[in-house]
N, CA, C and O atoms as CSV, one atom per row, in Angstrom:
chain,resi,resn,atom,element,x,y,z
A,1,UNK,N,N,36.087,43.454,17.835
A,1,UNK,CA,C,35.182,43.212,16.747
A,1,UNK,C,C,35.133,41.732,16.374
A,1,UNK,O,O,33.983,41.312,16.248
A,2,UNK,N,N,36.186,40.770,16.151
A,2,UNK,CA,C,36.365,39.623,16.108
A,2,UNK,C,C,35.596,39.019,16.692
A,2,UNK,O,O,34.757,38.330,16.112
A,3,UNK,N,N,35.691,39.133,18.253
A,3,UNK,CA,C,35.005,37.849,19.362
A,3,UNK,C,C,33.409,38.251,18.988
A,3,UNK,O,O,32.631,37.298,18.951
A,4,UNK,N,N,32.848,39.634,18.700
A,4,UNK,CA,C,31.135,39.874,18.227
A,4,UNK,C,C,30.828,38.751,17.225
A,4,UNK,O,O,29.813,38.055,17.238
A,5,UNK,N,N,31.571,38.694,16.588
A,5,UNK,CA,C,31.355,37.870,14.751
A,5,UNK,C,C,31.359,36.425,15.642
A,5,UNK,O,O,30.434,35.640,15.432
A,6,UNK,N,N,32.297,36.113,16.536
A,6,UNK,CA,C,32.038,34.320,16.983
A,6,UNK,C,C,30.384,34.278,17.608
A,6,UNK,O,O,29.397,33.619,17.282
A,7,UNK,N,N,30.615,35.262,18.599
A,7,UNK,CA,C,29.202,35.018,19.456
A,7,UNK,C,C,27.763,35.356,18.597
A,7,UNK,O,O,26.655,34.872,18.826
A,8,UNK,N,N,28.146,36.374,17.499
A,8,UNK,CA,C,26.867,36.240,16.719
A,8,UNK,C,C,26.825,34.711,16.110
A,8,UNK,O,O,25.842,33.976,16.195
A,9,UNK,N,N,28.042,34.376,15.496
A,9,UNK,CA,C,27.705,32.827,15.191
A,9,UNK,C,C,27.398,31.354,15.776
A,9,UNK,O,O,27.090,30.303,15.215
A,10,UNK,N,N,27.593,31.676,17.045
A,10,UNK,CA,C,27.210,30.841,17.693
A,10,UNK,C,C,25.563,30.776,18.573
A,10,UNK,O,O,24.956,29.893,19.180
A,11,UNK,N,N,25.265,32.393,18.198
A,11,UNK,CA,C,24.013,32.598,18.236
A,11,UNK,C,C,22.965,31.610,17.277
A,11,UNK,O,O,22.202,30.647,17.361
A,12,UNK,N,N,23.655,32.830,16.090
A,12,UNK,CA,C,22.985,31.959,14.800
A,12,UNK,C,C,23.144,30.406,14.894
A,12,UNK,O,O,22.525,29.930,13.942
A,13,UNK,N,N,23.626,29.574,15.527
A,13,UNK,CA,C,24.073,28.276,15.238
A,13,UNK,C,C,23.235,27.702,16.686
A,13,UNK,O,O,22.964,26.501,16.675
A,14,UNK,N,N,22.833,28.479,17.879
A,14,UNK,CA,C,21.775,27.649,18.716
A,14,UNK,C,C,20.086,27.957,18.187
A,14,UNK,O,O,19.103,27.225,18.301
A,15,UNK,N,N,20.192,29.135,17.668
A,15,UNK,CA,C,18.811,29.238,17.079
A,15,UNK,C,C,18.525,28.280,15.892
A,15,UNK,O,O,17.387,27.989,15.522
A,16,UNK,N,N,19.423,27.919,15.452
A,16,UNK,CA,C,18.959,26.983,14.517
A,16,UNK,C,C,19.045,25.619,14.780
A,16,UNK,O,O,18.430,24.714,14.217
A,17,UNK,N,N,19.961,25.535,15.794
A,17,UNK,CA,C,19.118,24.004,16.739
A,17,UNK,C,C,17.774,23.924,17.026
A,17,UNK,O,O,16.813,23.188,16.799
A,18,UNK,N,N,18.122,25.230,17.768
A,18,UNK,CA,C,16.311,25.285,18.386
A,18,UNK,C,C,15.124,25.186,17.010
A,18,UNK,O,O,14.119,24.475,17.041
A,19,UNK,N,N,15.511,26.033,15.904
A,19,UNK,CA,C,14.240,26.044,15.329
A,19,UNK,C,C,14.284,24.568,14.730
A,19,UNK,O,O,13.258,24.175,14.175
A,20,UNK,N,N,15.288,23.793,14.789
A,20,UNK,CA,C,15.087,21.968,14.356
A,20,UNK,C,C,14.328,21.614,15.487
A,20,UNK,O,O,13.313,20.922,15.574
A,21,UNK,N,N,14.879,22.106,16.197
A,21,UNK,CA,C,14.067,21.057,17.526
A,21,UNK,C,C,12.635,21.164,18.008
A,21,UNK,O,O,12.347,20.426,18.950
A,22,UNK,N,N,11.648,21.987,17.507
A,22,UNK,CA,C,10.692,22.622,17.345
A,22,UNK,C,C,9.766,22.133,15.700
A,22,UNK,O,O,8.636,21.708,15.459
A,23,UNK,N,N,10.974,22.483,14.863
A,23,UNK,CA,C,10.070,21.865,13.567
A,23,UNK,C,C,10.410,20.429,13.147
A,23,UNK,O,O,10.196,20.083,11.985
A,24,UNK,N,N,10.777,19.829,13.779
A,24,UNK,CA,C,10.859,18.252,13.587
A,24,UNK,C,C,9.776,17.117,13.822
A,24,UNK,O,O,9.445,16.107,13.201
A,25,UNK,N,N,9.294,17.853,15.224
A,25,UNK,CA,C,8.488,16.955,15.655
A,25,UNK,C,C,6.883,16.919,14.705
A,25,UNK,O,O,5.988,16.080,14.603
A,26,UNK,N,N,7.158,18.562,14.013
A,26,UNK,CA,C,5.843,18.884,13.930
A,26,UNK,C,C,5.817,18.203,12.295
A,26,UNK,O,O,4.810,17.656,11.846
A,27,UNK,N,N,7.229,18.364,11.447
A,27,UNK,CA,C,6.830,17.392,10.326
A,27,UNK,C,C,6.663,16.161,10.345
A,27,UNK,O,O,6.125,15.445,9.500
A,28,UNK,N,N,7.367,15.766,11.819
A,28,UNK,CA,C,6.874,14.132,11.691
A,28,UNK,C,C,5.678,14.039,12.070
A,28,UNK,O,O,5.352,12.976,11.542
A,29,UNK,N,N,4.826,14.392,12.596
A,29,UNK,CA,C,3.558,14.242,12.775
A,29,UNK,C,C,3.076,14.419,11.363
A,29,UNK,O,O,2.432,13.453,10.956
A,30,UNK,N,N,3.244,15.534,10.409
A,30,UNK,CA,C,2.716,15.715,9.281
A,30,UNK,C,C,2.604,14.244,8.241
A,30,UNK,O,O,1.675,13.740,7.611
A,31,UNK,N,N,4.166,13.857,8.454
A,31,UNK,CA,C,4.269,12.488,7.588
A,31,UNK,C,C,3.307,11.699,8.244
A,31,UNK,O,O,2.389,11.214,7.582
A,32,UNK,N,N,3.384,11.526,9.326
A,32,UNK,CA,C,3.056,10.280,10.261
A,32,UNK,C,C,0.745,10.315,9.588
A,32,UNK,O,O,-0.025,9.421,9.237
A,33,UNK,N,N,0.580,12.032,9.779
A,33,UNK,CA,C,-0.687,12.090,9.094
A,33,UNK,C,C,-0.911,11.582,7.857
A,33,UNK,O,O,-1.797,10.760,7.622
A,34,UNK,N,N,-0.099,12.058,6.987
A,34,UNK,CA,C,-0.193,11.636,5.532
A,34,UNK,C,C,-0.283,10.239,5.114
A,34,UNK,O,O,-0.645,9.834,4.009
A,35,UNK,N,N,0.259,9.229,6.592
A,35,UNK,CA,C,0.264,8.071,6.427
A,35,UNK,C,C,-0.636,6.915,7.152
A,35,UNK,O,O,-0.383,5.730,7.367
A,36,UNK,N,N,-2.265,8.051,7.570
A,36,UNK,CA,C,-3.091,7.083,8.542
A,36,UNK,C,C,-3.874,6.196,7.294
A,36,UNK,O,O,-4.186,6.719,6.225
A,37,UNK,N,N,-4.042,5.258,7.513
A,37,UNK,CA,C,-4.727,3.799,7.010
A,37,UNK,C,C,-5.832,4.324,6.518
A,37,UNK,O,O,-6.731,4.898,7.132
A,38,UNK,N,N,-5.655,3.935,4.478
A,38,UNK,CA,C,-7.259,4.484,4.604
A,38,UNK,C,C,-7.532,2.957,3.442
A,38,UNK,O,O,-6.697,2.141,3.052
A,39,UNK,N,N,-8.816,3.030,3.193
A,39,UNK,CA,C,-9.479,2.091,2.754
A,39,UNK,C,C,-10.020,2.525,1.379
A,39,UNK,O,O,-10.661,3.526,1.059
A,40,UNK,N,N,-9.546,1.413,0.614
A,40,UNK,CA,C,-9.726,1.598,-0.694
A,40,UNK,C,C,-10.611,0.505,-1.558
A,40,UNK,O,O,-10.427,-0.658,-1.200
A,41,UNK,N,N,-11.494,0.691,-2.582
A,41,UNK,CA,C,-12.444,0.022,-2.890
A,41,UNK,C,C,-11.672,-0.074,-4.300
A,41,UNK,O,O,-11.404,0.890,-5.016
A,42,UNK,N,N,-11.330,-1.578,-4.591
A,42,UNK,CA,C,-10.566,-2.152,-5.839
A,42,UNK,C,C,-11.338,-1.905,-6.977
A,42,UNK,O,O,-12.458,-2.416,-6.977
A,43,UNK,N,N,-11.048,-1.332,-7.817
A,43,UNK,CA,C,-11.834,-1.052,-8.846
A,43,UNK,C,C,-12.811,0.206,-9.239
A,43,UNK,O,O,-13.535,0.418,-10.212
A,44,UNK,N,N,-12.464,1.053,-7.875
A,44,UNK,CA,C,-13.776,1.710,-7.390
A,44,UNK,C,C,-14.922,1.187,-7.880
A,44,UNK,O,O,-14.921,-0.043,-7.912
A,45,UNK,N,N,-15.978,1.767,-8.303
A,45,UNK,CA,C,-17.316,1.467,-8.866
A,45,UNK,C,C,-17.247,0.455,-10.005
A,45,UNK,O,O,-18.319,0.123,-10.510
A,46,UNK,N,N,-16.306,0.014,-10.390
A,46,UNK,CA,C,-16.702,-1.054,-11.611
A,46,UNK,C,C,-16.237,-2.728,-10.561
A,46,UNK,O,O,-16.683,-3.866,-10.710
A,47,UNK,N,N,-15.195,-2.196,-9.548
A,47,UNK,CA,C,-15.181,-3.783,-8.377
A,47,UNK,C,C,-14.011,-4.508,-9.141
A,47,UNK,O,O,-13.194,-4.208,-10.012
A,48,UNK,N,N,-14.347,-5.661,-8.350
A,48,UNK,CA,C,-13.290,-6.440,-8.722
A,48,UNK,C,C,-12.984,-7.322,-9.836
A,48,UNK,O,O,-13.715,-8.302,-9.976
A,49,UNK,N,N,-11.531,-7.049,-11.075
A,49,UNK,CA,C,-12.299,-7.372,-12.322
A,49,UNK,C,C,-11.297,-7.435,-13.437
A,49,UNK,O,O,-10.648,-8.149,-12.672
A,50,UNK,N,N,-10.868,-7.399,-14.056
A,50,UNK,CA,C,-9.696,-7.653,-15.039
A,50,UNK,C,C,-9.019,-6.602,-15.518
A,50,UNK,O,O,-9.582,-5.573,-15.890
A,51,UNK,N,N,-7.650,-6.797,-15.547
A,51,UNK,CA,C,-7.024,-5.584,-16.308
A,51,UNK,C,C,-6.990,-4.295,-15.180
A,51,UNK,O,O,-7.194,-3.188,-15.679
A,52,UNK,N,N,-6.829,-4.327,-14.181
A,52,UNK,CA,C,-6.741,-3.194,-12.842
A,52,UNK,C,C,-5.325,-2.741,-12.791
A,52,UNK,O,O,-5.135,-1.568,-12.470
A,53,UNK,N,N,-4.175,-3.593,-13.095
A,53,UNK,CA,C,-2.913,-3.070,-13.202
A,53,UNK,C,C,-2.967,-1.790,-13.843
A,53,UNK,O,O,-2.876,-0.687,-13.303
A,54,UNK,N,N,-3.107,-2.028,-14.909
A,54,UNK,CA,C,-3.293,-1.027,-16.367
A,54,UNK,C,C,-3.565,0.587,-15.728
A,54,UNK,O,O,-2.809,1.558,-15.700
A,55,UNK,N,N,-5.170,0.390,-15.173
A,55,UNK,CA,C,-5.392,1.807,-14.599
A,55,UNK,C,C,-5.661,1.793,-13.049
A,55,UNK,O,O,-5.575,2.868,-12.454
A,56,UNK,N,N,-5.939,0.802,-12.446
A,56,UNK,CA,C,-6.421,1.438,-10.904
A,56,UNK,C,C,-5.475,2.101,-10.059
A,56,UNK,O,O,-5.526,3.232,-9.574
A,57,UNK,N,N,-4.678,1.286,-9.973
A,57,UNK,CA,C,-3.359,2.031,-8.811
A,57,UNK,C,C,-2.855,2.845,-9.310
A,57,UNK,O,O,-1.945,3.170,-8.548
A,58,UNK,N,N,-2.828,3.576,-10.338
A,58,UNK,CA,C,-1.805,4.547,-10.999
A,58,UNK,C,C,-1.657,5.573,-10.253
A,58,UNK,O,O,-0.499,5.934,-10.042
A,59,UNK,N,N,-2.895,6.414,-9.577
A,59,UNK,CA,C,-3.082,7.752,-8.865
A,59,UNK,C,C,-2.839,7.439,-7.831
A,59,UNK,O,O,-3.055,8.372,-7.058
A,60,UNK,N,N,-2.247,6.006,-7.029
A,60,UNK,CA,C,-2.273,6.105,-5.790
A,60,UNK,C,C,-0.914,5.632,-5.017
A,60,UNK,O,O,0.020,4.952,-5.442
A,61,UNK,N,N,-1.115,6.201,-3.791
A,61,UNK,CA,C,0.082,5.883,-2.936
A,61,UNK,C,C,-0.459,5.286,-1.981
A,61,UNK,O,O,-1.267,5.856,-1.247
A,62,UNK,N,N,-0.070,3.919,-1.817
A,62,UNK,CA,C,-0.516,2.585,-0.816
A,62,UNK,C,C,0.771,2.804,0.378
A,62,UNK,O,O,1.985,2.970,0.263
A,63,UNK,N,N,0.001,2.727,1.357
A,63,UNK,CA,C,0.906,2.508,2.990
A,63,UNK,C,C,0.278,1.413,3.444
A,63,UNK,O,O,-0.945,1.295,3.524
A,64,UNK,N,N,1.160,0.526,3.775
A,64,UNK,CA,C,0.862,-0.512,4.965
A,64,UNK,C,C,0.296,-0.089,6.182
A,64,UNK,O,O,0.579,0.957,6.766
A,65,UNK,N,N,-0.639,-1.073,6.599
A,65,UNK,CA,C,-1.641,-0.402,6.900
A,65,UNK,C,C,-3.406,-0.378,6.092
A,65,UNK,O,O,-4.479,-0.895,6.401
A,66,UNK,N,N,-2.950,0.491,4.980
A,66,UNK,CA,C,-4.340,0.647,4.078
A,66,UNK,C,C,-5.307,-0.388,4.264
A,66,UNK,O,O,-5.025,-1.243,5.103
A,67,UNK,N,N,-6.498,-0.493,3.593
A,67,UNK,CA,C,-7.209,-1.387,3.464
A,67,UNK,C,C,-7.919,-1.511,2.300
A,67,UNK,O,O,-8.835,-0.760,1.966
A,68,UNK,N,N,-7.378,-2.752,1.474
A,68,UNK,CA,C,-8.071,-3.123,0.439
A,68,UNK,C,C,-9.592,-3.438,0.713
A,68,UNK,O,O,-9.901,-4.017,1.755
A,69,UNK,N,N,-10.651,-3.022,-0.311
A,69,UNK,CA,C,-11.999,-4.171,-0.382
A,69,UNK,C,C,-12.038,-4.515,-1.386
A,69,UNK,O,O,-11.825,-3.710,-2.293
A,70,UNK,N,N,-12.377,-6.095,-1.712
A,70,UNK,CA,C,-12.607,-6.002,-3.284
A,70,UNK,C,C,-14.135,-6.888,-3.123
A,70,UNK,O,O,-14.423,-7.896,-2.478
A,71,UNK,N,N,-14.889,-6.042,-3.981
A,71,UNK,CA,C,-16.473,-6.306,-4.521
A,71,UNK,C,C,-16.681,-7.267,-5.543
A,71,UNK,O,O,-15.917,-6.889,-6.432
A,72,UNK,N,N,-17.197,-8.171,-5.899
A,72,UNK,CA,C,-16.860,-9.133,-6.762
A,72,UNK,C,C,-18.765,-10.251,-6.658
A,72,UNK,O,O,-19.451,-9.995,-5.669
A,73,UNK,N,N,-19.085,-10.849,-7.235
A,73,UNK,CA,C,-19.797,-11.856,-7.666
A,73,UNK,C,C,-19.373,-12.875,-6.962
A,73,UNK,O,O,-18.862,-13.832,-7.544
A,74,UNK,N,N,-19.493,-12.856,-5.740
A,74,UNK,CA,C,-18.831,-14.506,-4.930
A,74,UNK,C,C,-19.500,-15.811,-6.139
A,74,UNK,O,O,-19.162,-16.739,-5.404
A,75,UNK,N,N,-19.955,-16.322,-6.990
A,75,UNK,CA,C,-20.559,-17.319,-7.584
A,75,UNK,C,C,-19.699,-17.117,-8.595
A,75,UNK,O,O,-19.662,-18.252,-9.069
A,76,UNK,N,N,-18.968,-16.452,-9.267
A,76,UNK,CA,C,-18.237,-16.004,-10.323
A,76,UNK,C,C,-16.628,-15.751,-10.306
A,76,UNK,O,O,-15.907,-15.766,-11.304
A,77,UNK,N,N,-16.141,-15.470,-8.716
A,77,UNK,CA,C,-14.622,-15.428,-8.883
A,77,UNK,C,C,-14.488,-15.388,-6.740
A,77,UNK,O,O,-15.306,-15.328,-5.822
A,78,UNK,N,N,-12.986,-15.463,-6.857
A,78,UNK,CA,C,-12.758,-15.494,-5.622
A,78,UNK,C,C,-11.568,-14.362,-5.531
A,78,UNK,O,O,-11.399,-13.553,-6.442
A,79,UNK,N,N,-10.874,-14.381,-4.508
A,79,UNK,CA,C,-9.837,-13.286,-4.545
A,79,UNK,C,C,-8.699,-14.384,-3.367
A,79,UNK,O,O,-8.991,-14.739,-2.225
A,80,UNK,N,N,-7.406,-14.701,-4.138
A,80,UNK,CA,C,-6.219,-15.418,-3.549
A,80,UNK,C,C,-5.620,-14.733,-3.624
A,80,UNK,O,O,-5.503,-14.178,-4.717
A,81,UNK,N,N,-4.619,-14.198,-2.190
A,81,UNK,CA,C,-3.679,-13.441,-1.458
A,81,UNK,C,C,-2.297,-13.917,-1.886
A,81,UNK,O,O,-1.825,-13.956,-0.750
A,82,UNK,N,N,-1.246,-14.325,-2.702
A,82,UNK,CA,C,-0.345,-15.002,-2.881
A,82,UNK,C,C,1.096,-14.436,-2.774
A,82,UNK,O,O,1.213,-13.324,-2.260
A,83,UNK,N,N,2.047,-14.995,-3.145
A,83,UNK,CA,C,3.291,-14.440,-3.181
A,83,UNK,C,C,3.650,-13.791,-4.594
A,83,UNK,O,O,2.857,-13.691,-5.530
A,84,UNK,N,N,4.673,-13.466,-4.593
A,84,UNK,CA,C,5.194,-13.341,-6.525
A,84,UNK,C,C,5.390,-14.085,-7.319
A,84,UNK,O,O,5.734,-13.713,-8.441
A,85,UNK,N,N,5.224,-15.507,-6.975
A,85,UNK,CA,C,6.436,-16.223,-7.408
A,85,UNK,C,C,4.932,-16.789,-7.860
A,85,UNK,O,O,4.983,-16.990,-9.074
A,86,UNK,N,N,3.652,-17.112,-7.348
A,86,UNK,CA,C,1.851,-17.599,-7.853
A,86,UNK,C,C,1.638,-16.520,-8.399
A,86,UNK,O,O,1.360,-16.843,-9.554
A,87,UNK,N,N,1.574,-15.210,-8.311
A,87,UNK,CA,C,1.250,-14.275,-8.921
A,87,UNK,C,C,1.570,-14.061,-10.093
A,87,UNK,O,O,0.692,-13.758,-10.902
A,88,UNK,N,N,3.484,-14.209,-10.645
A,88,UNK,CA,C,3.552,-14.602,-11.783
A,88,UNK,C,C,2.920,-15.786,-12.657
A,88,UNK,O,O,2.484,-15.796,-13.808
A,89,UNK,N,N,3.011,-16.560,-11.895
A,89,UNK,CA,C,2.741,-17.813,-12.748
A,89,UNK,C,C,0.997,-18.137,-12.672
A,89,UNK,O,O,0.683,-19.220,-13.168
A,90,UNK,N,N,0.176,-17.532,-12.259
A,90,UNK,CA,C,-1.122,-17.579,-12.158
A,90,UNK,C,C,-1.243,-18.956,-11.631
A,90,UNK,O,O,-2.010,-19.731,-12.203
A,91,UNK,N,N,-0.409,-19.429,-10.363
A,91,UNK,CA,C,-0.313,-20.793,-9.341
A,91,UNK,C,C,-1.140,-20.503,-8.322
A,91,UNK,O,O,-1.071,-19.286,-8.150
A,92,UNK,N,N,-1.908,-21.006,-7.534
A,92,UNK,CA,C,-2.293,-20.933,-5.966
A,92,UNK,C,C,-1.542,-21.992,-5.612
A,92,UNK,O,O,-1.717,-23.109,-6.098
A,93,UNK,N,N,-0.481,-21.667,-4.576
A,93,UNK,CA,C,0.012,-22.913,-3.579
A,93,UNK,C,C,-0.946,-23.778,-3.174
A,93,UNK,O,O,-2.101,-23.523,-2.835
A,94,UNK,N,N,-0.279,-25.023,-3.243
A,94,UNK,CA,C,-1.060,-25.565,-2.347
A,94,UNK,C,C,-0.920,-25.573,-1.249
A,94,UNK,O,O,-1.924,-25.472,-0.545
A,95,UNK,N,N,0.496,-25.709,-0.593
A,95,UNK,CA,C,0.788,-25.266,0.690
A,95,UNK,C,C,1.564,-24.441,1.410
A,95,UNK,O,O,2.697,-24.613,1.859
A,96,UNK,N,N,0.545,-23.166,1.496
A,96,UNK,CA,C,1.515,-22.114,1.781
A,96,UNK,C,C,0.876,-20.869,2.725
A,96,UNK,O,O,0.081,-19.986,2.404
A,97,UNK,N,N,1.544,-21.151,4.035
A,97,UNK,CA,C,1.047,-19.922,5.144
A,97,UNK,C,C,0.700,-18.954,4.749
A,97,UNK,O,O,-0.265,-18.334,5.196
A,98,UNK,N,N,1.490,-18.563,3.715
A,98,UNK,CA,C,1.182,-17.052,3.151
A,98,UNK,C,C,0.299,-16.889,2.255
A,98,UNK,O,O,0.101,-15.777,1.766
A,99,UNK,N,N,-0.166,-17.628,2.004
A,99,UNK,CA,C,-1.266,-17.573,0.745
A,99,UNK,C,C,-2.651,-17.584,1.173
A,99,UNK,O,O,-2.673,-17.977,2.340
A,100,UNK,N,N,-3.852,-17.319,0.733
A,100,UNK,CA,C,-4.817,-18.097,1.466
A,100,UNK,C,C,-6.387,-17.283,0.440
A,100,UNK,O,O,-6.348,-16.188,-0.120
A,101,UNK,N,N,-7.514,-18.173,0.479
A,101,UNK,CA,C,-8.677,-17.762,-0.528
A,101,UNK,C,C,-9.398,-16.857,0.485
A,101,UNK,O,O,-9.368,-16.820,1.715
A,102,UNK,N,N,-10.177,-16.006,-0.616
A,102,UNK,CA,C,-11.078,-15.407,-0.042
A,102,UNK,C,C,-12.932,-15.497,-0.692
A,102,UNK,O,O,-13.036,-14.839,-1.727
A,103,UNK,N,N,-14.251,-16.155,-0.259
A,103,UNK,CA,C,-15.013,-16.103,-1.396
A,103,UNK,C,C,-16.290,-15.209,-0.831
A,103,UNK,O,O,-17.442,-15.607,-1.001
A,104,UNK,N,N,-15.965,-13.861,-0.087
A,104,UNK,CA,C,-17.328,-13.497,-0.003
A,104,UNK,C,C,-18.052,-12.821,-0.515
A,104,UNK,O,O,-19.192,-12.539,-0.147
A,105,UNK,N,N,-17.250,-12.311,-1.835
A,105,UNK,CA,C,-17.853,-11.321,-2.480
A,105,UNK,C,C,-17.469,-9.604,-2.053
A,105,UNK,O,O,-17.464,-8.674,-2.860
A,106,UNK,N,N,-17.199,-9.519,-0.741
A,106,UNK,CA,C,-16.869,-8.073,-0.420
A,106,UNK,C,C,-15.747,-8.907,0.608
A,106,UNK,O,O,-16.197,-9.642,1.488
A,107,UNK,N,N,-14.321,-8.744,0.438
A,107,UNK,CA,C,-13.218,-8.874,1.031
A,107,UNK,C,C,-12.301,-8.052,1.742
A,107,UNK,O,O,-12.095,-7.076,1.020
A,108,UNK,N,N,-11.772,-7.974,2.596
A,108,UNK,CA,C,-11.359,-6.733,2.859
A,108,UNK,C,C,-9.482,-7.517,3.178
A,108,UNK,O,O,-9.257,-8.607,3.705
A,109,UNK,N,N,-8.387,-6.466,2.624
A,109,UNK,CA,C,-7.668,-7.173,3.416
A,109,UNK,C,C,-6.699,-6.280,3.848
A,109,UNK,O,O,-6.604,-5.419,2.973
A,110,UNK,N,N,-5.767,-6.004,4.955
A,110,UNK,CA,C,-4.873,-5.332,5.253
A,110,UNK,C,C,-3.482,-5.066,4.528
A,110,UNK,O,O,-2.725,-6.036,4.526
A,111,UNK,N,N,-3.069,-4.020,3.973
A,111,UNK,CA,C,-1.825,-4.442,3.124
A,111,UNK,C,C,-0.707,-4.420,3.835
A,111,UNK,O,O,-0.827,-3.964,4.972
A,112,UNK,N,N,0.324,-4.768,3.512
A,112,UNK,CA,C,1.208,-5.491,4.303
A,112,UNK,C,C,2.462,-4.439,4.120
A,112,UNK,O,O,2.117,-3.650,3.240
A,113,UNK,N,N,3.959,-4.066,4.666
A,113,UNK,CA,C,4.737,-2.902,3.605
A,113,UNK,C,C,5.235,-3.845,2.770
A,113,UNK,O,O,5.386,-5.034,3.052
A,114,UNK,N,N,5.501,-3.294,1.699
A,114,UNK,CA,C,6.309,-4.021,0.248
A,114,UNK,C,C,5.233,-4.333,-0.616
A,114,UNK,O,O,4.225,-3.638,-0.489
A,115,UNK,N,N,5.232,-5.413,-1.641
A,115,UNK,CA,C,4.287,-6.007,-2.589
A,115,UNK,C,C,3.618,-6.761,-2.157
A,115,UNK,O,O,4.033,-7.682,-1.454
A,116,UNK,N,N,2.198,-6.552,-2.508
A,116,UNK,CA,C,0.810,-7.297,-2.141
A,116,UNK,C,C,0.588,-7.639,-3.384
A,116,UNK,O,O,0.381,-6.793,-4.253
A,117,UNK,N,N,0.603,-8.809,-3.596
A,117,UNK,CA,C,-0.555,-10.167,-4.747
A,117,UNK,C,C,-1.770,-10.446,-4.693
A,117,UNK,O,O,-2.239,-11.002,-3.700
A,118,UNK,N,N,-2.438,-10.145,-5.651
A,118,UNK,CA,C,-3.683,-10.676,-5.505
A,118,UNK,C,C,-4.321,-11.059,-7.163
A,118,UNK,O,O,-4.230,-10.183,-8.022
A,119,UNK,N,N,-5.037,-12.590,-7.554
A,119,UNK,CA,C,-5.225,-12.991,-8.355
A,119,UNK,C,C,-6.858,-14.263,-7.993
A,119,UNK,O,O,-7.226,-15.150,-7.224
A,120,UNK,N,N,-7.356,-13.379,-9.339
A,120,UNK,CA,C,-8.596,-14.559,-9.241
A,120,UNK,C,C,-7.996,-16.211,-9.611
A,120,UNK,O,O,-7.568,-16.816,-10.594
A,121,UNK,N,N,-8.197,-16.408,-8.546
A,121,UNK,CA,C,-7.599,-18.348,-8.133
A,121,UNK,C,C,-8.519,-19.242,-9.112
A,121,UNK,O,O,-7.995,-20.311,-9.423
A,122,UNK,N,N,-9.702,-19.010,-9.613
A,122,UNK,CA,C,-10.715,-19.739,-10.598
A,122,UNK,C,C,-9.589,-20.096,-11.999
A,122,UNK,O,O,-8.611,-19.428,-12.333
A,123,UNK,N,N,-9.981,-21.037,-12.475
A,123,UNK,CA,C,-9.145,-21.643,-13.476
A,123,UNK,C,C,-9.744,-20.198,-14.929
A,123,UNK,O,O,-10.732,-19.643,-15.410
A,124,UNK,N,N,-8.475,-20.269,-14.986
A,124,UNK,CA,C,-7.934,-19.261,-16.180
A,124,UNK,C,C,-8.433,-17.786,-16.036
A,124,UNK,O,O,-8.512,-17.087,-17.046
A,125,UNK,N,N,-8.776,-17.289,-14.784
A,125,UNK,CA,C,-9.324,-16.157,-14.679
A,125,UNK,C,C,-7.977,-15.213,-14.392
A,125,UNK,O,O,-8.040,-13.988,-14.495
A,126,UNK,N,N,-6.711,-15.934,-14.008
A,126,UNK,CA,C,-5.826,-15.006,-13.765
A,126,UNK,C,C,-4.532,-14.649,-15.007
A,126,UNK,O,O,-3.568,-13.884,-15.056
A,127,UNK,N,N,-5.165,-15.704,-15.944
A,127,UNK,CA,C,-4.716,-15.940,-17.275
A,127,UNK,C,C,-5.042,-14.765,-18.422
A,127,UNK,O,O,-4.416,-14.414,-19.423
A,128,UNK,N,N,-6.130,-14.375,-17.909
A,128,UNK,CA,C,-7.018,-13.578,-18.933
A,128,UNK,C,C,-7.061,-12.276,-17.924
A,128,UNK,O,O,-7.999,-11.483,-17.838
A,129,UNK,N,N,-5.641,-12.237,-17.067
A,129,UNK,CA,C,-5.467,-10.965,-16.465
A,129,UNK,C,C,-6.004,-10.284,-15.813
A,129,UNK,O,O,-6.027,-9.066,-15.993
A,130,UNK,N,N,-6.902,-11.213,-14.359
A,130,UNK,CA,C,-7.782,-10.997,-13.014
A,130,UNK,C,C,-6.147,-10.949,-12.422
A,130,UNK,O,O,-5.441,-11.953,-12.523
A,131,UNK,N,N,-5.645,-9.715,-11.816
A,131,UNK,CA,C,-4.701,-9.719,-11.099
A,131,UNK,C,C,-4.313,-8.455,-10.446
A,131,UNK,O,O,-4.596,-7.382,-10.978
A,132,UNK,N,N,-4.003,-8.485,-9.896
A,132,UNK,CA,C,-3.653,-6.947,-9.062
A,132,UNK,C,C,-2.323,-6.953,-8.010
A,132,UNK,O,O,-2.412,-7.507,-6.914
A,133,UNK,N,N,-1.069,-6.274,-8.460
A,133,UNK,CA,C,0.016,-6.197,-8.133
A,133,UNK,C,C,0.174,-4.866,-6.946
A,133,UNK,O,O,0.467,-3.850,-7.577
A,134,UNK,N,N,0.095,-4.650,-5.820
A,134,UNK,CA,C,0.047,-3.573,-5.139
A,134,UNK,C,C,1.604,-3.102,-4.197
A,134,UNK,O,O,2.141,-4.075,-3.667
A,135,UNK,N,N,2.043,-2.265,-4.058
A,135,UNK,CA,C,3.327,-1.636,-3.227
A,135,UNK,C,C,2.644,-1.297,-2.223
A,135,UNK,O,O,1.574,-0.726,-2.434
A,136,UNK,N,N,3.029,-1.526,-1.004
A,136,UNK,CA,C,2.404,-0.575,0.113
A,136,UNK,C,C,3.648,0.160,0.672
A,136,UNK,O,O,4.650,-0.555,0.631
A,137,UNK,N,N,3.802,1.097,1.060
A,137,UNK,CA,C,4.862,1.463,1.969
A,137,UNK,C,C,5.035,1.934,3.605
A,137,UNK,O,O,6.151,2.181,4.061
């Protein structure tokens, strides 16, 4: 009776390899879905524009990858890509690889994983809280 109880458990203990080895692949595909690149319009319908911290990103989960657009009045504002360190301080480097303007009015940019900066570079527009702080993961 003894040696039944090992071999049932060692039953039980390859079937449940197997059923890992079978449902693994299939949740990583699931994540891997949940995480294809999608494209997002800043502001939705009101565009690119002040005070977006507050409510735009709240409902959302950003993956690197994604794709920002931001819609905007090219004659009226621009959109600068920056670090944290301009982002706090409403600075555009002057010299800095990582930084760089954008003025076409419809921008698009790839988010990167970690924190994405973005601030209207026009004098005092990022003062009066043109800014947008993004996580991608």
């Amino acid at each position: 009776m003894l040696a039944q109880g090992r071999g049932s458990a060692t039953t039980a203990l390859v079937a449940g390899v197997v059923l890992l080895c079978v449902l693994l692949p299939i949740t990583g595909a699931a994540a891997m879905a949940r995480q294809a690149p999608r494209t997002y319009v800043v502001g939705d319908d009101k565009g690119w524009g002040r005070d977006l911290n507050s409510w735009w990103p709240k409902d959302k989960t950003f993956y690197a990858g994604d794709v920002l657009v931001f819609k905007y009045d090219k004659e009226l504002h621009d959109v600068t890509v920056l670090g944290g360190k301009g982002y706090q301080r409403c600075e555009v480097p002057r010299h800095s690889s990582k930084s760089w303007v954008m003025r076409t009015g419809n921008d698009q940019v790839t988010l990167r994983r970690g924190n994405n900066y973005f601030i209207c570079g026009l004098p005092g527009h990022c003062d009066k809280n043109m800014k947008l702080a993004i996580k991608a993961w």
